[in-house]
KETOR-956437 format. One record per residue (C-alpha): residue number from 1; x, y, z. Coordinates in steps of 0.2 Angstrom, whole numbers. Layout:
N
@i=NUM c1=X c2=Y c3=Z
...
# end
This chain:
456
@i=1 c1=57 c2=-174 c3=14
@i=2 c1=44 c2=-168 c3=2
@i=3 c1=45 c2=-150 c3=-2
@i=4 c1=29 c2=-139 c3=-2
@i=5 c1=25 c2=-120 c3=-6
@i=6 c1=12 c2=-114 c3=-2
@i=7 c1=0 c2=-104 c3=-17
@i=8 c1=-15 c2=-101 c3=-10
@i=9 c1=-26 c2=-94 c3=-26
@i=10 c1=-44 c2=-101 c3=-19
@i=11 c1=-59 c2=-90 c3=-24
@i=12 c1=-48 c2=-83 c3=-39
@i=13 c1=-59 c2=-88 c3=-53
@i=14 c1=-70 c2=-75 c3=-53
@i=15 c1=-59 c2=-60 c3=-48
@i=16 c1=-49 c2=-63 c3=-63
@i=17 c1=-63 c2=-66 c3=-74
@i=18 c1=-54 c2=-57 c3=-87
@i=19 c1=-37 c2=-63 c3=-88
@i=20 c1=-32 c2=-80 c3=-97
@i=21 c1=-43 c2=-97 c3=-98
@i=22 c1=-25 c2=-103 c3=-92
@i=23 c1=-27 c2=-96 c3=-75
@i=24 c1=-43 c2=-107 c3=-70
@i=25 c1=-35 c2=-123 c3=-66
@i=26 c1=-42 c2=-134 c3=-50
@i=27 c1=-42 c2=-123 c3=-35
@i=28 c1=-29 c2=-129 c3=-21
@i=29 c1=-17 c2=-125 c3=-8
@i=30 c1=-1 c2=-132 c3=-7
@i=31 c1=5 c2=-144 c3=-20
@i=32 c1=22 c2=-151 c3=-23
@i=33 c1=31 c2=-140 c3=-32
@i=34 c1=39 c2=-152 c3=-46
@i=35 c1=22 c2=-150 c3=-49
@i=36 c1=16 c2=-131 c3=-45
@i=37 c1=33 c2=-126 c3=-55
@i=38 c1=34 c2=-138 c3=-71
@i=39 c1=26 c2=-129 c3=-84
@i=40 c1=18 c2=-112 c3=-90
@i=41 c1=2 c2=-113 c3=-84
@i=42 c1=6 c2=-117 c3=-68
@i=43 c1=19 c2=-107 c3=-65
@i=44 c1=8 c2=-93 c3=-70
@i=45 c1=-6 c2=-98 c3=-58
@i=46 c1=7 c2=-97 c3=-44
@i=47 c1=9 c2=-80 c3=-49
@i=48 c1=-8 c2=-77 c3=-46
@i=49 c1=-5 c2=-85 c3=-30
@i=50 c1=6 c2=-70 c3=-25
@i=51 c1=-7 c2=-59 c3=-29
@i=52 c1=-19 c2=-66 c3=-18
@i=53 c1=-10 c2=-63 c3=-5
@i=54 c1=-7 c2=-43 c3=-7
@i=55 c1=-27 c2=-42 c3=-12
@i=56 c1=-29 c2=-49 c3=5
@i=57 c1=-37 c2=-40 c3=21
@i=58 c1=-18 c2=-41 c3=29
@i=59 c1=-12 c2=-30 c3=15
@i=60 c1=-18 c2=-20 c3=1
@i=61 c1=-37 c2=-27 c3=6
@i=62 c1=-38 c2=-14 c3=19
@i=63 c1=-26 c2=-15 c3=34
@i=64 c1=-12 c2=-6 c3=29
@i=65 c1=-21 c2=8 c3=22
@i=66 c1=-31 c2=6 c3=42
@i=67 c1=-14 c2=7 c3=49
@i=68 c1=-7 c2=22 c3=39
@i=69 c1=-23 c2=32 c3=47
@i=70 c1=-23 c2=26 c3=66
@i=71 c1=-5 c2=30 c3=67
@i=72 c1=-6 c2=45 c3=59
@i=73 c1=-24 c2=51 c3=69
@i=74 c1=-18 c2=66 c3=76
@i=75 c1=-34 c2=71 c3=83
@i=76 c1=-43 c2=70 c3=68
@i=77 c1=-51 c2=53 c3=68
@i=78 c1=-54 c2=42 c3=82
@i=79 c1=-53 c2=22 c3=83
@i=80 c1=-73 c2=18 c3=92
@i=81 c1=-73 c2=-1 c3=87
@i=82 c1=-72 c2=-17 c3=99
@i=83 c1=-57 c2=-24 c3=90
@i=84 c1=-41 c2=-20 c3=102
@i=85 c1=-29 c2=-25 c3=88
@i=86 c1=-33 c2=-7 c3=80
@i=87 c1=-36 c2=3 c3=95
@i=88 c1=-17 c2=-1 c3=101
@i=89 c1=-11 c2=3 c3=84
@i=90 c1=-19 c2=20 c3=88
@i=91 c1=-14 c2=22 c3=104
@i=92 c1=3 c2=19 c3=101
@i=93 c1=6 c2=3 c3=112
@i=94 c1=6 c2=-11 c3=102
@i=95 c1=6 c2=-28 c3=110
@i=96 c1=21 c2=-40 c3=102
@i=97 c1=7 c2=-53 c3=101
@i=98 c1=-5 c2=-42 c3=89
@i=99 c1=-13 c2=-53 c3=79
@i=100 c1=-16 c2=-38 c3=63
@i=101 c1=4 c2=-36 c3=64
@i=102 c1=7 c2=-54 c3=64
@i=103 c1=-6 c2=-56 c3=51
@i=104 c1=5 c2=-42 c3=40
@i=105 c1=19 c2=-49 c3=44
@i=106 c1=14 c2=-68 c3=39
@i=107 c1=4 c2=-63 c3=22
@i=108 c1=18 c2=-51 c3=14
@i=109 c1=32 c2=-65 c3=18
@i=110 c1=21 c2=-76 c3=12
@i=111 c1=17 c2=-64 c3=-3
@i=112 c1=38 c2=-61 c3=-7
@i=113 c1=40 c2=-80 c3=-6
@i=114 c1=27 c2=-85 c3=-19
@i=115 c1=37 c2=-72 c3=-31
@i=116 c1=53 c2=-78 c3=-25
@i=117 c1=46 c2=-97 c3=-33
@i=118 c1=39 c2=-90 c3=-50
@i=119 c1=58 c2=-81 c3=-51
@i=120 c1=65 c2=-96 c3=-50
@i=121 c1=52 c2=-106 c3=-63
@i=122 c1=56 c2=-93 c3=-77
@i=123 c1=63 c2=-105 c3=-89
@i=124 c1=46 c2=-116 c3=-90
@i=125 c1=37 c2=-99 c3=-95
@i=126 c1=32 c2=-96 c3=-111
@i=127 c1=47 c2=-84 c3=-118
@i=128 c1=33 c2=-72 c3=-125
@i=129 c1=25 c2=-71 c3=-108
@i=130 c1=45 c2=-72 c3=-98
@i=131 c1=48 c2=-52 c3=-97
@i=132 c1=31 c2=-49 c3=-90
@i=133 c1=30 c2=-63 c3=-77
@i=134 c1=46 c2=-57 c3=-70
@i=135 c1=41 c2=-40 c3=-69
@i=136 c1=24 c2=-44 c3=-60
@i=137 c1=35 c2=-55 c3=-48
@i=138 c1=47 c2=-40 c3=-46
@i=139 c1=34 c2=-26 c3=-43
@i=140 c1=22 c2=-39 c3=-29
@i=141 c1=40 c2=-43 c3=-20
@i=142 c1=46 c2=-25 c3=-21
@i=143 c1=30 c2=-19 c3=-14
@i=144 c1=30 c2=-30 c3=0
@i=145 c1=48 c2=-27 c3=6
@i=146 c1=43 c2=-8 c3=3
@i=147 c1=25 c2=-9 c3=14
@i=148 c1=37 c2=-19 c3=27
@i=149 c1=50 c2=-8 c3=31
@i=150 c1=37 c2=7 c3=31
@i=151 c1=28 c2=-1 c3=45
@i=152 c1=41 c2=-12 c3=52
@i=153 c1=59 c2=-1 c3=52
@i=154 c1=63 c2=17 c3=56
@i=155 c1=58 c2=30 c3=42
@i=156 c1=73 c2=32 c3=31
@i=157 c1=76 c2=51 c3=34
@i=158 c1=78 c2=46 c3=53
@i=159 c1=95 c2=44 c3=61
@i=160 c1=107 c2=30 c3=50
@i=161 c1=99 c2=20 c3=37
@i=162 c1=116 c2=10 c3=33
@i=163 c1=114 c2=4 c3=51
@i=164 c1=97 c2=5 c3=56
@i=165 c1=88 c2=-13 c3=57
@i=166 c1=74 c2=-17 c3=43
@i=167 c1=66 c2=-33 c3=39
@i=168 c1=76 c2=-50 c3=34
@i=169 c1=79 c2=-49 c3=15
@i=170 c1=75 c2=-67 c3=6
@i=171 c1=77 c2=-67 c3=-11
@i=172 c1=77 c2=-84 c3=-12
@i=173 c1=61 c2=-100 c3=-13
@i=174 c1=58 c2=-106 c3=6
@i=175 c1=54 c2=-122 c3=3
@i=176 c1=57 c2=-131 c3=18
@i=177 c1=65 c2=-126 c3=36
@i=178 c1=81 c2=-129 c3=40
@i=179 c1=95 c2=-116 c3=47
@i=180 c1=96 c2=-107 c3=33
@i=181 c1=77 c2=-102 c3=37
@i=182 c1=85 c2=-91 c3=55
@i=183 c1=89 c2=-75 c3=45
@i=184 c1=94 c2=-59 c3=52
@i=185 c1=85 c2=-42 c3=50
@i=186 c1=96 c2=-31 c3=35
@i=187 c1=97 c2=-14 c3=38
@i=188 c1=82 c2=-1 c3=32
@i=189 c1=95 c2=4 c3=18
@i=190 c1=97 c2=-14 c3=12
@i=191 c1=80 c2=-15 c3=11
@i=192 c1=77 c2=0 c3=2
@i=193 c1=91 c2=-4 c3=-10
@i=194 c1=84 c2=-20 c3=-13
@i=195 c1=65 c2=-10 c3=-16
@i=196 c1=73 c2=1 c3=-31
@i=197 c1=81 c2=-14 c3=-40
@i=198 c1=64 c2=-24 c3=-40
@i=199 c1=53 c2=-8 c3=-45
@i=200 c1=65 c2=-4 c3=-57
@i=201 c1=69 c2=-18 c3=-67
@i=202 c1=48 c2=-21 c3=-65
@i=203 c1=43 c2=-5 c3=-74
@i=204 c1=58 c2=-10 c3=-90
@i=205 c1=48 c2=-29 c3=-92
@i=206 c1=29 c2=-24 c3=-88
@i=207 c1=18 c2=-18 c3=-103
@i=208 c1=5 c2=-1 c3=-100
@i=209 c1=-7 c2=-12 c3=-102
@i=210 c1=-12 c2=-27 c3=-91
@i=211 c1=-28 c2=-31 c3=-86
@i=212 c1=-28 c2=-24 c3=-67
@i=213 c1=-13 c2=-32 c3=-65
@i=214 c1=4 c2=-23 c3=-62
@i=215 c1=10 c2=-14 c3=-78
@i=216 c1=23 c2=2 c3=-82
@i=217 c1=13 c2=14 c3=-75
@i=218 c1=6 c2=6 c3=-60
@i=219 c1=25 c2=2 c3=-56
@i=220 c1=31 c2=19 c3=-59
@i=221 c1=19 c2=26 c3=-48
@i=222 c1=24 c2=16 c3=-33
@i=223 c1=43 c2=20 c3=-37
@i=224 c1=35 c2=36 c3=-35
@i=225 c1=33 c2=33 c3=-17
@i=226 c1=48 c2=25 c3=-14
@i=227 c1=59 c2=40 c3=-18
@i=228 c1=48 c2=53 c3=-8
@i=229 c1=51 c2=42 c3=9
@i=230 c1=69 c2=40 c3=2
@i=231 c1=69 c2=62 c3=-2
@i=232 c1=76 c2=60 c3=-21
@i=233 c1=63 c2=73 c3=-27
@i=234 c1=70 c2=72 c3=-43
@i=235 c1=67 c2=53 c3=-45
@i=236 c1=51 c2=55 c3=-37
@i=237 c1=44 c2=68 c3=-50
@i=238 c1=53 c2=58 c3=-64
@i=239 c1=43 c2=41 c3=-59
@i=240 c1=25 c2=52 c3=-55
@i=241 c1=28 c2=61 c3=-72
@i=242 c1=30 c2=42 c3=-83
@i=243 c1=16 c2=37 c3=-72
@i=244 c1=3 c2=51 c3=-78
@i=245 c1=10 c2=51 c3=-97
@i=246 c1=8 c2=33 c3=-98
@i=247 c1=-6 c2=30 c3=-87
@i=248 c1=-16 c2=44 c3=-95
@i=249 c1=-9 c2=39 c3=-113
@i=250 c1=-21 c2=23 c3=-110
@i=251 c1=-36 c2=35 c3=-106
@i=252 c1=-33 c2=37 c3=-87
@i=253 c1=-39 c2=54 c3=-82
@i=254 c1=-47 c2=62 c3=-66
@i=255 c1=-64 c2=59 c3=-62
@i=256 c1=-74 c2=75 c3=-64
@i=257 c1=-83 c2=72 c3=-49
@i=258 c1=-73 c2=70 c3=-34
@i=259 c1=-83 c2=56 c3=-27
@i=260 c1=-88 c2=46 c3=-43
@i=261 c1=-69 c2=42 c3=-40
@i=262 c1=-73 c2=28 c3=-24
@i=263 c1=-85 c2=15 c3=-20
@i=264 c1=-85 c2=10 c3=-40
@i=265 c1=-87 c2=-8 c3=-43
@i=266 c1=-74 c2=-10 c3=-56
@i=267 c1=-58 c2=1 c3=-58
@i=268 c1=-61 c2=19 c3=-63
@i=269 c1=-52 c2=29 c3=-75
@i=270 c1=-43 c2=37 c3=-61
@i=271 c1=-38 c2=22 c3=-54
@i=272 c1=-20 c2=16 c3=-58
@i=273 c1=-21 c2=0 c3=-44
@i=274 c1=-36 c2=-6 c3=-35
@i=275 c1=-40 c2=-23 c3=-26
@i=276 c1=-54 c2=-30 c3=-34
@i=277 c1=-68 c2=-32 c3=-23
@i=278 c1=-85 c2=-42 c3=-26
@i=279 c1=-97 c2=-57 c3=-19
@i=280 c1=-84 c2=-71 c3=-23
@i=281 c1=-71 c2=-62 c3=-17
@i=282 c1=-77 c2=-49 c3=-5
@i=283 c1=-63 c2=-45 c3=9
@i=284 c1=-63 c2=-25 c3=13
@i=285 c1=-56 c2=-19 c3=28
@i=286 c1=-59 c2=-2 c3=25
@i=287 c1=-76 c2=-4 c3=22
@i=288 c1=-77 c2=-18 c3=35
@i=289 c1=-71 c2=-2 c3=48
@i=290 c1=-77 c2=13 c3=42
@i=291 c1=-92 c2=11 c3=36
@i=292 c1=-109 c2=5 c3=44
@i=293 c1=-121 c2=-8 c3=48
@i=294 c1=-135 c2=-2 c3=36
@i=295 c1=-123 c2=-2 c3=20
@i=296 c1=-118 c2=-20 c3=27
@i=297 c1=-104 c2=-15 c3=39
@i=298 c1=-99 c2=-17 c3=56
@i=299 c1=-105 c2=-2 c3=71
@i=300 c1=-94 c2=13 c3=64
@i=301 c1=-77 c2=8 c3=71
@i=302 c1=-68 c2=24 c3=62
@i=303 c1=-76 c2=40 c3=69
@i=304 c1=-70 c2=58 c3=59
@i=305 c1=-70 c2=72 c3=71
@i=306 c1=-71 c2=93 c3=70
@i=307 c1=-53 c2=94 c3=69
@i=308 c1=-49 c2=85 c3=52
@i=309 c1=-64 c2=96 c3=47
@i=310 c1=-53 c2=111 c3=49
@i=311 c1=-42 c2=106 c3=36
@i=312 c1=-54 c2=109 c3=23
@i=313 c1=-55 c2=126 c3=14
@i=314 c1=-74 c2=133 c3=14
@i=315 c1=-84 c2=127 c3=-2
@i=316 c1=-71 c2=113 c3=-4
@i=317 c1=-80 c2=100 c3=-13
@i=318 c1=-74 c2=83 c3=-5
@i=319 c1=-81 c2=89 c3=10
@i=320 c1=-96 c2=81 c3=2
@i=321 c1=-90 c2=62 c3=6
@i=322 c1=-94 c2=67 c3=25
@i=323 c1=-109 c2=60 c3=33
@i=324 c1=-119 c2=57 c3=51
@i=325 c1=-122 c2=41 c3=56
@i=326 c1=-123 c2=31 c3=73
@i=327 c1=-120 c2=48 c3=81
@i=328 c1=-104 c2=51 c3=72
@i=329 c1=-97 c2=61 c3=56
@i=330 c1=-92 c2=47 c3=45
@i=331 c1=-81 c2=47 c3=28
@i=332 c1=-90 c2=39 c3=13
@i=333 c1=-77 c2=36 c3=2
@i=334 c1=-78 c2=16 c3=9
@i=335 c1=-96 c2=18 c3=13
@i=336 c1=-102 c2=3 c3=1
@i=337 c1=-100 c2=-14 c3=0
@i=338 c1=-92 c2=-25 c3=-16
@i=339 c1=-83 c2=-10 c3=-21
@i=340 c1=-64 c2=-9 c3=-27
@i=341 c1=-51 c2=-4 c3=-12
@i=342 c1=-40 c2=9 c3=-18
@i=343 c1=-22 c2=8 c3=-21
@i=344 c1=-15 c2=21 c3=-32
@i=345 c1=-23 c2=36 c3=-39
@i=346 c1=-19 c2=49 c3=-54
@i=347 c1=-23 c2=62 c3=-41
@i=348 c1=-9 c2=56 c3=-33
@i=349 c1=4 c2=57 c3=-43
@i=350 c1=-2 c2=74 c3=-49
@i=351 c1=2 c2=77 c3=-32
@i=352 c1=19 c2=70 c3=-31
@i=353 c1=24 c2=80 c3=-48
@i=354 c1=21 c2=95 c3=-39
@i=355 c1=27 c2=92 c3=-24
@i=356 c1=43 c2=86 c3=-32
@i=357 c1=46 c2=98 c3=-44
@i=358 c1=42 c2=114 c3=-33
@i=359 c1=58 c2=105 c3=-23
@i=360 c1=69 c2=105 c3=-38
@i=361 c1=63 c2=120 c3=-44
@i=362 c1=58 c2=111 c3=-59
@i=363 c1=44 c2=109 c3=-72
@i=364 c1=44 c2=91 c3=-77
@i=365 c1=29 c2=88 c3=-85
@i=366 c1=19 c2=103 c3=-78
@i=367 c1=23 c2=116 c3=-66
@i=368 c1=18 c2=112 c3=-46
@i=369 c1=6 c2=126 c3=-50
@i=370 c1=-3 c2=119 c3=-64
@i=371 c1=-3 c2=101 c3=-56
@i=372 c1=-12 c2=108 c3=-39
@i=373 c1=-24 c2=118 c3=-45
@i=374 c1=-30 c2=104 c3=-57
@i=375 c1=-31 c2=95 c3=-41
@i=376 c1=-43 c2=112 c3=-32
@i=377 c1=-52 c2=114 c3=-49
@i=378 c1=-61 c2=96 c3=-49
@i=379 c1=-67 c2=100 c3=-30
@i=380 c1=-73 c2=118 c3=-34
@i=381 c1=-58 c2=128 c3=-27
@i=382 c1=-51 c2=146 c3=-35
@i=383 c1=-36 c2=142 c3=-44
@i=384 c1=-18 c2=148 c3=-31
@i=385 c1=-10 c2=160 c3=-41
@i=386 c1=7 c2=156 c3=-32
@i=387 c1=11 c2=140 c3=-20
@i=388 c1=22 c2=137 c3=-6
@i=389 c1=28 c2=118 c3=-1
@i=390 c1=16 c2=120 c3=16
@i=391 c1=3 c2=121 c3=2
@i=392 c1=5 c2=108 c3=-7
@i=393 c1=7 c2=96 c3=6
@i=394 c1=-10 c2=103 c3=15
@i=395 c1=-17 c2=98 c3=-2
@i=396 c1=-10 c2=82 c3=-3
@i=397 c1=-18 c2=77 c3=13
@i=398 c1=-34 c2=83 c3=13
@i=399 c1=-36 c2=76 c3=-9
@i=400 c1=-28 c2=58 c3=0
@i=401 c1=-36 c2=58 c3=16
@i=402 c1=-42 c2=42 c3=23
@i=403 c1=-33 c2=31 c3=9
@i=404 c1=-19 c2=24 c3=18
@i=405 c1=-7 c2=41 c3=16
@i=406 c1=-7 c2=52 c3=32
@i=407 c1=9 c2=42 c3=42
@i=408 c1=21 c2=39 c3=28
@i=409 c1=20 c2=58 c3=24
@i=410 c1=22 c2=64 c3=42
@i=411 c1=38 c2=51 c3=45
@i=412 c1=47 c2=59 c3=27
@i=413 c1=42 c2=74 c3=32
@i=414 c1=51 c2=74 c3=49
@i=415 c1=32 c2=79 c3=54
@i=416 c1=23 c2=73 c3=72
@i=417 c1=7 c2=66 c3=78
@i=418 c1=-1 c2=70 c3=96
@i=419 c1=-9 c2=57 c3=104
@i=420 c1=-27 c2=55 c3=108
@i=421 c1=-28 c2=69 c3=123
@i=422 c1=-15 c2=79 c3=115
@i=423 c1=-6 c2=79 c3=128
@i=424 c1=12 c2=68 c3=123
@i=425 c1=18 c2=74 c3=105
@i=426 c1=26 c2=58 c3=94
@i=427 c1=38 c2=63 c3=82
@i=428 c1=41 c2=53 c3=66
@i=429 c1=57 c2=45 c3=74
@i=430 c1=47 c2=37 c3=89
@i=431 c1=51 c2=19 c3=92
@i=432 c1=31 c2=19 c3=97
@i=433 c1=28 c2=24 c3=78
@i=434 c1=36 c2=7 c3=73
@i=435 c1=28 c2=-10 c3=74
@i=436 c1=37 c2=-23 c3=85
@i=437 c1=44 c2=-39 c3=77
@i=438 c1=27 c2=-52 c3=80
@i=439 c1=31 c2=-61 c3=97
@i=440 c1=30 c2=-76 c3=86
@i=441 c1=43 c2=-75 c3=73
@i=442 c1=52 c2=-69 c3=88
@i=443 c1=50 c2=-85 c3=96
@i=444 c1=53 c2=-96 c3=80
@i=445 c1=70 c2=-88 c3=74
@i=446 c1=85 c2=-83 c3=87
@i=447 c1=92 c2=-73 c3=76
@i=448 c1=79 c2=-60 c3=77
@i=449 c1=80 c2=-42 c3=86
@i=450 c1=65 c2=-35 c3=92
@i=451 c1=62 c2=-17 c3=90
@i=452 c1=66 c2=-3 c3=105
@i=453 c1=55 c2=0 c3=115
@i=454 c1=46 c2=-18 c3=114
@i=455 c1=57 c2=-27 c3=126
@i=456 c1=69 c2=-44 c3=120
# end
């Protein structure tokens, strides 16, 4: 039986227009693989492959930054679109047959199995380039696994870890069906162990310097992230603070306008990650949602009401990014069209160093003070003169609001959300704050256990 992966890198050669001529080779789908694997160059474009998929509307293109924030609405922003896949997603009862679950689903396995075949092809890799391949591989399959179980699994801080159900774990090339394809779901901290080993042994290989690709920094900064939902402050403000010295070391730095920071056509100098976005390639969910049909946008689906309003202090700058249109207030920071999507920021790790440090009682890098009112001083705020944790984390979610953040923070944080009438409170443990198993993988493999709450 003739084996096939599948690579999907169509509409790549503009994207990454700046990386190797070695990368532009023939656009296709699936190829055999004695073929897609048998020498540098192609193993390389394979790795590109991987990244298509993440870049997609599934994953980094959008949707899971939409998810983060109709999970996490609290009253403060309301879904108002036709499409019923993110109103239930924002309602708290998700169907099993969602097709934007399934979607996610589908794309980051598809995403982790791409890197699972470029770490298998290593030795055909140029040994110059070996280290770094690996550690782009790593980082893409450590990311999925980690936007998985975030959407997928309990939070970590929630009941037993070591016994609660994740995702499968394959670490392994799927290159055809067979029984060994009807895995089980490991447990979240098997998952979570698994995250660490790939983020880590990423940031070792990758260079500070790689096109908008992964590199060091970029992969510090989401180990950063991993250790907040897993609570080791200390390792969280250890990763945030290599972030910011090396990212900042390659003349990263905060945008002294606030909003100069989004809707930018090429990566920014606060951007440590973005999803590159233009007219080959111009997939955007977020902008596709939130924004509106004169910038080139659907009707407004994303609606920002009074309350979020209320979190902002009087003369607070990035109150600017709010504006009035089809009868709604409506945030600007996706308002345009062909712009990047935004992954990871400098502000945020500023943010996590603080955060981190004022719970170690530390000063790593800066003190929390510093750190937070570097953050008040771009958006014209008086600099605190002292800081609680409540503070910080109120600053944390007005400086990252509408980017993706607002759930992960309230599930590590033990915090709750109220549904849209504020009449039923969902704490960060609610089995309606996790995603079901998609119906059809439930079909496909036995072995799988859907979710409470979503039935057998």
């Amino acid at each position: 039986m003739k084996k096939y992966i599948i690579i999907a890198i169509l509409g790549l050669s503009t994207v990454f227009s700046s990386c190797n001529d070695e990368l532009f080779l023939t656009p296709f789908q699936s190829i055999d693989q004695s073929i897609a694997l048998s020498n540098d160059a192609n193993v390389k474009s394979v790795l590109i492959g991987a990244y298509s998929e993440t870049r997609s509307v599934a994953l980094y293109g959008g949707r899971l930054q939409l998810y983060a924030e109709m999970l996490g609405a609290n009253g403060e922003v309301r879904w108002e679109g036709t499409f019923n896949q993110p109103r239930e997603i924002f309602n708290k009862s998700i169907f099993v047959n969602n097709s934007f679950v399934e979607g996610t689903w589908a794309a980051a396995y598809r995403a982790i199995n791409v890197a699972n075949n470029v770490l298998g092809a290593l030795d055909v890799v140029n040994e110059d380039d070996r280290n770094r391949v690996r550690g782009e591989a790593l980082f893409l399959r450590g990311s999925m696994y980690f936007e998985l179980i975030k959407l997928y699994g309990l939070p970590f801080v929630a009941g037993n870890p070591s016994t609660n159900l994740g995702v499968p774990l394959i670490l392994a090339p799927t290159r055809e069906i067979n029984d060994d394809s009807f895995v089980s779901r490991n447990t979240v901290q098997e998952i979570y162990n698994q995250i660490l080993s790939d983020l880590t042994e990423a940031e070792s290989l990758l260079p500070p310097s790689n096109s908008f690709l992964a590199n060091s920094y970029v992969t510090a900064g989401q180990l950063s992230r991993v250790y907040l939902q897993l609570e080791r402050f200390g390792d969280a403000r250890d990763a945030a603070n290599r972030a910011i010295t090396l990212a900042t070391g390659t003349g990263k730095s905060l945008i002294p306008v606030f909003m100069e920071a989004f809707n930018t056509e090429s990566n920014s100098a606060e951007d440590l990650y973005a999803i590159q976005v233009n007219t080959q390639d111009p997939a955007n969910d977020m902008f596709l949602f939130y924004s509106l049909p004169e910038f080139g946008a659907r009707g407004g689906d994303v609606a920002i009401l009074a309350n979020h309003l209320e979190q902002y202090e009087p003369g607070d700058f990035r109150l600017s990014q709010f504006y009035t249109g089809a009868g709604e207030l409506r945030t600007a920071k996706w308002r345009d069209q062909f712009r990047n999507v935004k992954v990871i920021r400098l502000a945020e790790m500023y943010l996590t160093r603080a955060e981190a440090n004022f719970r170690e009682s530390t000063a790593i890098g800066d003190t929390p003070l510093n750190d937070i009112n570097r953050i008040r001083a771009r958006v014209n705020l008086p600099a605190k003169t002292t800081l609680t944790l409540a503070e910080i984390l109120q600053e944390r979610k007005v400086e990252l609001a509408h980017e993706g953040h607002i759930i992960h923070d309230v599930k590590r944080t033990r915090g709750s959300i109220n549904d849209n009438t504020g009449d039923l409170v969902f704490p960060f443990d609610s089995p309606r704050m996790v995603f079901p198993i998609p119906q059809r993988e439930m079909d496909a493999n036995p072995n799988l256990v859907q979710n409470p709450g979503y039935g057998n």
